[in-house]
Structures are given as structure tokens and as C-alpha cells.
LORO-833814 format. One record per residue (C-alpha): x negated, y negated, z negated; residue number from 0. Coordinates in steps of 0.5 Angstrom, whole numbers, plus 500, padded with zeros to 3 digits. Each point is the difference from the previous one (the first is absolute). Layout:
BEGIN
R  east  north   up  num
R     X      Y    Z  NUM
...
***
This chain:
BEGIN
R  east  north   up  num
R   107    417  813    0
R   503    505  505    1
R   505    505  497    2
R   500    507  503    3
R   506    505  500    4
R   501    507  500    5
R   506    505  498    6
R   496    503  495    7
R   494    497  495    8
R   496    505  495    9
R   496    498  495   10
R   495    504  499   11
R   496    505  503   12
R   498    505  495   13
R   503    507  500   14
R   507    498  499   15
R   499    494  506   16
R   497    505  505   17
R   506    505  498   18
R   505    495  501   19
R   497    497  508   20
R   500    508  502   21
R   507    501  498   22
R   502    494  503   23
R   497    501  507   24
R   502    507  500   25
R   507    499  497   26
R   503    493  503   27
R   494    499  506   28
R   504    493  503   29
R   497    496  494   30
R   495    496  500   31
R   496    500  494   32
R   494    498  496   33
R   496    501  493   34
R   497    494  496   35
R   494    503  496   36
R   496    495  495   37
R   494    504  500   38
R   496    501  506   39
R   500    507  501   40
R   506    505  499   41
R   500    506  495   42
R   503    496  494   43
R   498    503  494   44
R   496    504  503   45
R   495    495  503   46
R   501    496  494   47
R   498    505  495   48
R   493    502  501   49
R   497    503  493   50
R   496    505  499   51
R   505    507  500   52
R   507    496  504   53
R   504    505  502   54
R   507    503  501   55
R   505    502  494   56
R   505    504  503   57
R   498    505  505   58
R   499    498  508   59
R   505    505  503   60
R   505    496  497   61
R   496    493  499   62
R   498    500  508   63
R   506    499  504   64
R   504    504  504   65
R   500    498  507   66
R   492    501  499   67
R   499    506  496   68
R   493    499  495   69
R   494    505  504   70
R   496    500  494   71
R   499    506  495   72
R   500    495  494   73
R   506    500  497   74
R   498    494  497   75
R   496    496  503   76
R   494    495  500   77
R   502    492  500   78
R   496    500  506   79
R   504    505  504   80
R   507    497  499   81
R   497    493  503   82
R   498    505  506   83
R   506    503  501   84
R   503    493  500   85
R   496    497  504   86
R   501    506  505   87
R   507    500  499   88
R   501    494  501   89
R   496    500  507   90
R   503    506  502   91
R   507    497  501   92
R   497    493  501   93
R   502    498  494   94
R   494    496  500   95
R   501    495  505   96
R   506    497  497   97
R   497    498  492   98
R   498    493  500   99
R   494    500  494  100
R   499    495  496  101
R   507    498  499  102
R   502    498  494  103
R   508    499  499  104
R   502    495  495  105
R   507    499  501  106
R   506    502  503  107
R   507    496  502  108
R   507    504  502  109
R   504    496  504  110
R   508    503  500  111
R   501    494  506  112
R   494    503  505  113
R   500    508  497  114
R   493    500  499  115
R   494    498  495  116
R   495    495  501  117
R   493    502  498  118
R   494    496  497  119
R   493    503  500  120
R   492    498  499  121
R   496    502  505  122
R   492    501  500  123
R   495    498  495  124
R   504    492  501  125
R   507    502  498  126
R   503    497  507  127
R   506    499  499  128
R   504    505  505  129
R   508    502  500  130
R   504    505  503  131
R   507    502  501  132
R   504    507  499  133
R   506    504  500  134
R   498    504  495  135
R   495    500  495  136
R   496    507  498  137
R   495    498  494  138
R   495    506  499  139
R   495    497  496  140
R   501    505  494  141
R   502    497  492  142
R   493    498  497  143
R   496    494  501  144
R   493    501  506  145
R   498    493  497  146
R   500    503  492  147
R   499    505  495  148
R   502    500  493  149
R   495    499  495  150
R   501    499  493  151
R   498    494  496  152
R   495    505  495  153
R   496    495  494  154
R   492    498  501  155
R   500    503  508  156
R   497    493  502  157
R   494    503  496  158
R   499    507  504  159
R   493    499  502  160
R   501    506  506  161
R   504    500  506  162
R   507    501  499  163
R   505    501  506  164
R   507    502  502  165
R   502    506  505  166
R   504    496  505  167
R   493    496  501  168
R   495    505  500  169
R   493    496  502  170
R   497    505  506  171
R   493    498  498  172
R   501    502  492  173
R   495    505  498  174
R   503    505  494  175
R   493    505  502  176
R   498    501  491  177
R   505    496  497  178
R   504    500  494  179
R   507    499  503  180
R   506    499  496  181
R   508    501  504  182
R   505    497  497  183
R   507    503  501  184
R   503    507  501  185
R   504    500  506  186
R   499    502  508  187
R   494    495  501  188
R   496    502  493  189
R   501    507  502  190
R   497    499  507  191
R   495    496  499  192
R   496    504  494  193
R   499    506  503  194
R   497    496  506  195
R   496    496  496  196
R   497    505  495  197
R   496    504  505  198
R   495    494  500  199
R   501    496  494  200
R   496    502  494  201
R   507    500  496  202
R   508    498  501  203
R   504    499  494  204
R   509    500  501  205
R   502    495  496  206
R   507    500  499  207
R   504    497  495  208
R   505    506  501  209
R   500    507  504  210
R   503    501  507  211
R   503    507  502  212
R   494    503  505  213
R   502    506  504  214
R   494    505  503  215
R   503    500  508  216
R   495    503  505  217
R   497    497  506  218
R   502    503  505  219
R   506    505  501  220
R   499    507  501  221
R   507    501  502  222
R   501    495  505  223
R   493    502  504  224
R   503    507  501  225
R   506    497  503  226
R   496    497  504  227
R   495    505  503  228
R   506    505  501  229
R   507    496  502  230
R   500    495  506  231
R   498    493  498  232
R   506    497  500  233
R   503    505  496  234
R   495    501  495  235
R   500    493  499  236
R   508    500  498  237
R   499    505  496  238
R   495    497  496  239
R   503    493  499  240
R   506    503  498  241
R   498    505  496  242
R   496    494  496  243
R   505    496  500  244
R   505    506  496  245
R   494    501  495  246
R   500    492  498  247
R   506    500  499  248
R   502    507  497  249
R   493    498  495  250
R   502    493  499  251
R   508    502  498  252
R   498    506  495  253
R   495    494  497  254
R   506    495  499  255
R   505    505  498  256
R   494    504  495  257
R   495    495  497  258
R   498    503  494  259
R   499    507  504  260
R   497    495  506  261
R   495    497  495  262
R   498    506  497  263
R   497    504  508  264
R   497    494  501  265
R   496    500  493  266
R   499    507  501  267
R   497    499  507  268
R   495    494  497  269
R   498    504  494  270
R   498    506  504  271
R   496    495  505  272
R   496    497  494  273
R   499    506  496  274
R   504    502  492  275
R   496    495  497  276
R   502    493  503  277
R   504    496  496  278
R   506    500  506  279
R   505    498  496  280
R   497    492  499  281
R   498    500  506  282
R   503    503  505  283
R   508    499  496  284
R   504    495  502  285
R   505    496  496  286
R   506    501  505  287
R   503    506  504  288
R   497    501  508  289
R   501    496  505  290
R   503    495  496  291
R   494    498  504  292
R   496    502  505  293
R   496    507  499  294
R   493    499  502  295
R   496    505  505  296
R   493    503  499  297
R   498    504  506  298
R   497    506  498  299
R   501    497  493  300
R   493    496  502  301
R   500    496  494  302
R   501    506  494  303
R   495    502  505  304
R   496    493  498  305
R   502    501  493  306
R   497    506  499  307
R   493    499  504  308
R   500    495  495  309
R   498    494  505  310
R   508    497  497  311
R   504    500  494  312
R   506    497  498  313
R   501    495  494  314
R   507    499  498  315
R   500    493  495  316
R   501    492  501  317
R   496    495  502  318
R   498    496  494  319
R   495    495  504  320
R   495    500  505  321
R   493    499  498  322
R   493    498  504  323
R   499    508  501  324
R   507    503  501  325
R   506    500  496  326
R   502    501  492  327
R   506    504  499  328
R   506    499  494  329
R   496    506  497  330
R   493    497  499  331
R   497    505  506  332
R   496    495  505  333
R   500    503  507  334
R   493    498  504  335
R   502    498  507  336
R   496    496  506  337
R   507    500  505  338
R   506    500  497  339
R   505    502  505  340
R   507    498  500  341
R   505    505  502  342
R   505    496  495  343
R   506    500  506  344
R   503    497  506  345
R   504    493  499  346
R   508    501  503  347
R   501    495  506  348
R   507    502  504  349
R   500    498  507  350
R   494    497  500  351
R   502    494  496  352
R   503    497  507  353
R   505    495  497  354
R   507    502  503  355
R   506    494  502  356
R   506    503  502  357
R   505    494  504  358
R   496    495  495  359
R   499    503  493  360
R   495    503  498  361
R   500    507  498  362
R   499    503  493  363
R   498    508  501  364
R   502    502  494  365
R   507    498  501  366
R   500    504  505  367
R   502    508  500  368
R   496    505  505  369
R   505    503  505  370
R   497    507  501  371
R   494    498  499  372
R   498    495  505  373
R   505    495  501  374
R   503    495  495  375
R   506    496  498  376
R   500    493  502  377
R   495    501  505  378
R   502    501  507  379
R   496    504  506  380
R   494    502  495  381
R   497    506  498  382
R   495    502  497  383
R   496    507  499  384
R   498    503  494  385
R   499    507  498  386
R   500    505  495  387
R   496    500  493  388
R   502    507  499  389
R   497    503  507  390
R   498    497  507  391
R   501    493  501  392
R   500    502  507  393
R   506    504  500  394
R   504    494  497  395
R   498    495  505  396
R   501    505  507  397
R   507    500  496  398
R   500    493  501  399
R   498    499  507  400
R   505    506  502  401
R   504    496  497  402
R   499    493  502  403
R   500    503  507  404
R   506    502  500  405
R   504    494  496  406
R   497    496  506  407
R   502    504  505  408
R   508    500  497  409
R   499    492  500  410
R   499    499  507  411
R   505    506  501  412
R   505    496  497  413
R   497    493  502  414
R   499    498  493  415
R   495    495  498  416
R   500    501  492  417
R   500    505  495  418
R   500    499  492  419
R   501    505  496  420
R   506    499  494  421
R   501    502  494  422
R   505    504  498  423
R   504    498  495  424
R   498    505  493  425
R   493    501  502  426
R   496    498  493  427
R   493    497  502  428
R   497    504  495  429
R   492    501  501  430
R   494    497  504  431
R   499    502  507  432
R   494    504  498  433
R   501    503  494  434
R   494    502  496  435
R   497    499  494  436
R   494    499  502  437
R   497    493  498  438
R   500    497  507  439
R   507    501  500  440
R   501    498  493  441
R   497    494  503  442
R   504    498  504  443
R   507    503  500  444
R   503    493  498  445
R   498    498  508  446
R   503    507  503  447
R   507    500  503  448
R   504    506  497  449
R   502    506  502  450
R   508    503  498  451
R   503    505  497  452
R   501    504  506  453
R   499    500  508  454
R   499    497  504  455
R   497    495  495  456
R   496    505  496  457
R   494    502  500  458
R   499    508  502  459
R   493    501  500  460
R   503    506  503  461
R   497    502  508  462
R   506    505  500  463
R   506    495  498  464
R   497    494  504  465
R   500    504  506  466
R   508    501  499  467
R   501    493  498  468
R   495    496  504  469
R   499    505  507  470
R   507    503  500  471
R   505    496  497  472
R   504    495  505  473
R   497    493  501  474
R   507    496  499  475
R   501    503  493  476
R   505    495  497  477
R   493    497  496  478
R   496    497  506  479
R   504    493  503  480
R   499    499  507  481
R   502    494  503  482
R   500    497  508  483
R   497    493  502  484
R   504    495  497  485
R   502    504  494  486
R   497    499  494  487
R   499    506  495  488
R   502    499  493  489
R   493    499  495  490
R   503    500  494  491
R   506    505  497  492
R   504    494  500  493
R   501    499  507  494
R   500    507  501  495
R   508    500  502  496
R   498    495  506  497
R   497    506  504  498
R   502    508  500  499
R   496    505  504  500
R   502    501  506  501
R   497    504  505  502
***
């Protein structure tokens, strides 16, 4: 098995994937660099997920990257749309000539001794065995499982006699022309696909087991077109990114400082939605306060508009046992159904489920504290990109890249060959990385390193404060150890005393 080396491997070459490799290029050009993508196609996400409806949830001037403004009048796009703009991207800077498809990386060895990872991967349909090496280690490959989707275990579905399918896996050729489609779920991807199905479909039920706040936000935005037609292109853009990102961030605080008052617009812009005689407060009310989980979009409010046609409807109950016909509910309510669709959620998969080894032992995640949201404790010359759950998960990861540049540069500067970040000494390790209440965190949150009490080990969730702390801040800032060839940099709090920062 020949062995290939590069300065620097990414994983993954998704959104986050073609965002780190341009930075890359950009900001440090004398390395050499390659991406390992499983699939056989960039995109990530977006060529993963084909169902009816897929679309962006955040708006594309602050989704798109900054390097390439997004030229489309639709604030939030098409799933379709962002693959192009990927792949022309990616083209564009030749970012394209350097993915190697069909790569599926399986583990990865730190060595201190030769400052470097050895990487394992499967190649192509035959899972031949390949192997590189790296100086640093960039994981793109977002935090859910490509390979799964989450599916309950509900009583009698052996006995459903019609199609049942999951979002993730939507089978091209499924024909839902004059069906009865029952979605279950209440979040981002029921909320896509009901409106995409129910033009067709003879009738589309919202069967949720509990409500999600759904927010009407329109499809394209007037403000950001004007600044276009009247200011330089450079400049409208700027103007436009900017003003989103304060808007997100401005709601997104009044929301958390103000629930009851959040709750209560967002209750009265559904209800003026669906007329005064729609029972909102059972099905459209959540238990818990806004974005304690994610928000959810809808176009135009292009599902109240499908509610009210009266081509779908939302039914809030529990799932007493699937029938040959549909599914019965707790309260004795049978629902007719020829396609059931899944829409039940994601499964958490961090760093693509790559088993790590640092100098012999193997890594646990969840033991692990997240350094200004991309590296870890314990782990030296890795990052990872993960973006914002309460905004753009663009921003975050240009943040990153910006920041791994910068990192990598002050590295061959000062001649180190190592970084780990150490953990301060009062730094609580208080919740999960992600810090959501939604099911498919709730899942998961025993397997996800932490986040601390304060920065650089607390997850933000705020552009402007990341900003400061990520692209501002000194590189050698006390946390972050380095080390030169030879050296060895302390992995655990207890060899912390071997090695100061220095630099």
C-alpha cells in the first residue's frame, strides 16, 4: 500500500470542505493540500439530500461564502441551486482538481515522534485499502451520519402495506401523484417537504408527536435587491451580509433575553396565517421557549399557504401502532396513508465516526473540550469545522478556515510542528458542544466533547464575538501549546508543566 503525503488533508468536501481549501490557498499558498470526500460527488448535504422542496434555512447572502457573493435574487434557495453554486465554486478556484472521490477515511494515527497523522481510508466500490500522511488534519465532514437516518422503532410498521420512506433517502423514482401522504415530524425537513408535496399529492398530513416554532420569512429580499440595483456590487453585497447577519443576531438575542414576549409574535404571526379559528395553541405552541431549538423557515409562509388550501393539515397526537392502511393514533384517530415519510430527524456522527489515535491511544471525544470551536484537547494538529445552529453555518466555518490559516502560518514562522490546546485551570466542562434541545442532540450529547464556562472554550454562537476572539485574537494566546521537532507537547493536564507556550 503506497502512502501519500501532504501538508494538509481535509475531509470532506461539502460546503465547509470547499470553504477551508480556499482559505488554504489563499491565505497559506506554499502548502500542498488534498480533500478526501466519500461520496462521488462534492456538495455534502446538498447532493446528499434530494427531496421534494430541499432548501436552504438561513438567508444565502449570509449562507453563501464571502469570497463568492451568492448572485441569485432568492433569499433562500433551492437545494438544486446551492449544489451548482458549489460546484461552480469549487471550479472556479480549482478547488475541484484537488478532491479524491470515493474516499472514505477510517481512522487516524498521531504520531508526536514524526509530528504528523497517518491516515487509513477505502477507496471505491472494492474498499481498497489506501493510506496518507499529513501535518495537519482538517475534518470538514459535518456532525451527522451520511450512512443513517434516525428512525423510531414505532409498534406494528412490519404490517404497513404502503411505501414507507426517510428524507435522507428519498427514492427518485417515488411517484406521491394522488397519494395519501402522511410526514412525520415537525422540524426544518417536514416543513420543506409538505409544501413540495401537497401540490401533487391528494392530501399531506403533519403528524407531530409535538409543535415546532415556524416562522413565515420571505423568499426573496426586497432590501438586499434594491442595494443591488443601486450600489456597486461589491458594496451592496457588504451591505446586505452585514445587515443580516445584525438582524439574526439582534432577533436571535431579544428571543433569548424575552421568550414569553418571542413566543407570543411568533404565535401571532402563525395565527394571522391561518385565520382566528385555527386551534394554533395545540399545534403550532411549543413546550419549550425559541431556540432552545432551531427555528424553522417557511417561505412566504408556503405551508400556512398549503394548510389553508386545504391540500395539508397538521395533526398533533402519538403514534399508537402502524395498521396495513396507515397508522393509529393514542386518541383512536386512524390516519389513511399510502407513503409515510419519515422526517423524524438526523443521527449525530462527529467527525464522521474517523476512530482517532494519539501516540497509541485511542481517542474518546467526549472527554475532550472544544478550543474556540474547532480544536480539541488532547488532540494535536486537528480541526474541525462546525458552524452556527442559531445562524449561517457558513460564517462559522469561514471563521475557522480564517483561522487555521493564520495558525498554520505563525507555526512555520516560529518553526513549531505541533499545537494542542490546554486546558485552563477553573474551566468547568458544563455542556455538549452542541447545545440543543432537540432530539437529535439529546441522542447523542453523551458522545460530544464539551464546551467550557467561558472563551476560548465556550461556544459563542455569536458572528460578532467569534470574530474577536477567532480573527482578532493573538495566536499564541496562553491556551494554544506549541512545540518544535523533537519537543513533545503535553496531552494531558498533568504534563502540562513540561511545556510552556512559548513564541
Amino acid at each position: 500500500m503506497t502512502t501519500e503525503h501532504v501538508d494538509v488533508l481535509i475531509v470532506g468536501a461539502g460546503i465547509a470542505g470547499i470553504c477551508a481549501a480556499y482559505y488554504l490557498q489563499t491565505r497559506c499558498p506554499a502548502k500542498r493540500f488534498a480533500i478526501l470526500e466519500g461520496r462521488d460527488s462534492l456538495g455534502g448535504t446538498w447532493d446528499l439530500f434530494r427531496y421534494p422542496g430541499v432548501r436552504s434555512d438561513s438567508h444565502m447572502h449570509t449562507f453563501g461564502y464571502a469570497f463568492r457573493p451568492w448572485q441569485s435574487s432568492q433569499a433562500i434557495a433551492e437545494g438544486s441551486d446551492i449544489l451548482n453554486y458549489l460546484r461552480e465554486t469549487a471550479e472556479e478556484f480549482g478547488i475541484d482538481r484537488a478532491i479524491r472521490y470515493g474516499h472514505r477515511v477510517q481512522r487516524a494515527a498521531w504520531s508526536s515522534a514524526d509530528a504528523r497523522w497517518t491516515v487509513e481510508a477505502e477507496r471505491g466500490p472494492n474498499a481498497e485499502p489506501v493510506q496518507f500522511t499529513c501535518n495537519f488534519l482538517y475534518m470538514c465532514s459535518g456532525y451527522y451520519d451520511y450512512a443513517a437516518g434516525y428512525t423510531p422503532a414505532w409498534p406494528g410498521v412490519e404490517r404497513f402495506a404502503g411505501s414507507m420512506v426517510h428524507p435522507q433517502f428519498w427514492p427518485g423514482d417515488l411517484d406521491y401523484a394522488g397519494k395519501r401522504v402522511v410526514v412525520i415530524g415537525s422540524g426544518a425537513t417536514a416543513v420543506t417537504l409538505i409544501p413540495a408535496l401537497a401540490g401533487r399529492a391528494a392530501h399531506v398530513t403533519m403528524l407531530q408527536r409535538s409543535p415546532t416554532y415556524i416562522v413565515p420569512s420571505p423568499a426573496e429580499d426586497a432590501i438586499t435587491d434594491w442595494l443591488h440595483r443601486h450600489l456597486p456590487e461589491r458594496l451592496a453585497f457588504a451591505i446586505a451580509r452585514w445587515r443580516l447577519i445584525l438582524l439574526d443576531m439582534y432577533y436571535y438575542r431579544v428571543m433569548r433575553r424575552k421568550p414569553a414576549f418571542a413566543k407570543k409574535m411568533i404565535l401571532q404571526f402563525v395565527q394571522q396565517e391561518l385565520g382566528p379559528g385555527y386551534d394554533v395553541a395545540t399545534h403550532f405552541s411549543p413546550s419549550y421557549n425559541p431556540w432552545d431549538q432551531r427555528l424553522c423557515l417557511a417561505p412566504d409562509g408556503d405551508l400556512f399557504a398549503a394548510i389553508r388550501s386545504g391540500a395539508a393539515s397538521v395533526v398533533t397526537d402519538q403514534i399508537a401502532t402502524f395498521t396495513e392502511t396507515g397508522i393509529r393514533l393514542r386518541s383512536g384517530q386512524e390516519l389513511a396513508a399510502d407513503i409515510v415519510v419519515t422526517a423524524t430527524g438526523l443521527s449525530l456522527k462527529l467527525l464522521g465516526g474517523v476512530q482517532l489515535a494519539v501516540d497509541g491511544e485511542p481517542v474518546d471525544l467526549s472527554q475532550t473540550m472544544s478550543y474556540k470551536g474547532t480544536m480539541y484537547t488532547g488532540i494535536p494538529n486537528l480541526a474541525s469545522a462546525i458552524g452556527y445552529t442559531n445562524a449561517s453555518w457558513t460564517l462559522k466555518c469561514e471563521l475557522t478556515a480564517t483561522y487555521i490559516g493564520r495558525l498554520l502560518n505563525y507555526m512555520d514562522r516560529h518553526g513549531y510542528v505541533q499545537c494542542i490546546p490546554r486546558r485552563q485551570e477553573g474551566v468547568e466542562a458544563n455542556t455538549p458542544i452542541v447545545d440543543l434541545t432537540a432530539g437529535y442532540v439529546q441522542r447523542a450529547a453523551e458522545m460530544l466533547p464539551r464546551q467550557g464556562s467561558r472563551m476560548p472554550w465556550k461556544m459563542n454562537q455569536n458572528f460578532l464575538h467569534d470574530l474577536r476572539s477567532i480573527r482578532f485574537s493573538r495566536v499564541n494566546d496562553g491556551t494554544m501549546v506549541f512545540a518544535r521537532r523533537g519537543e513533545r507537547a503535553p496531552q494531558q493536564a498533568s504534563a502540562e508543566r513540561t511545556l510552556t507556550p512559548s513564541g
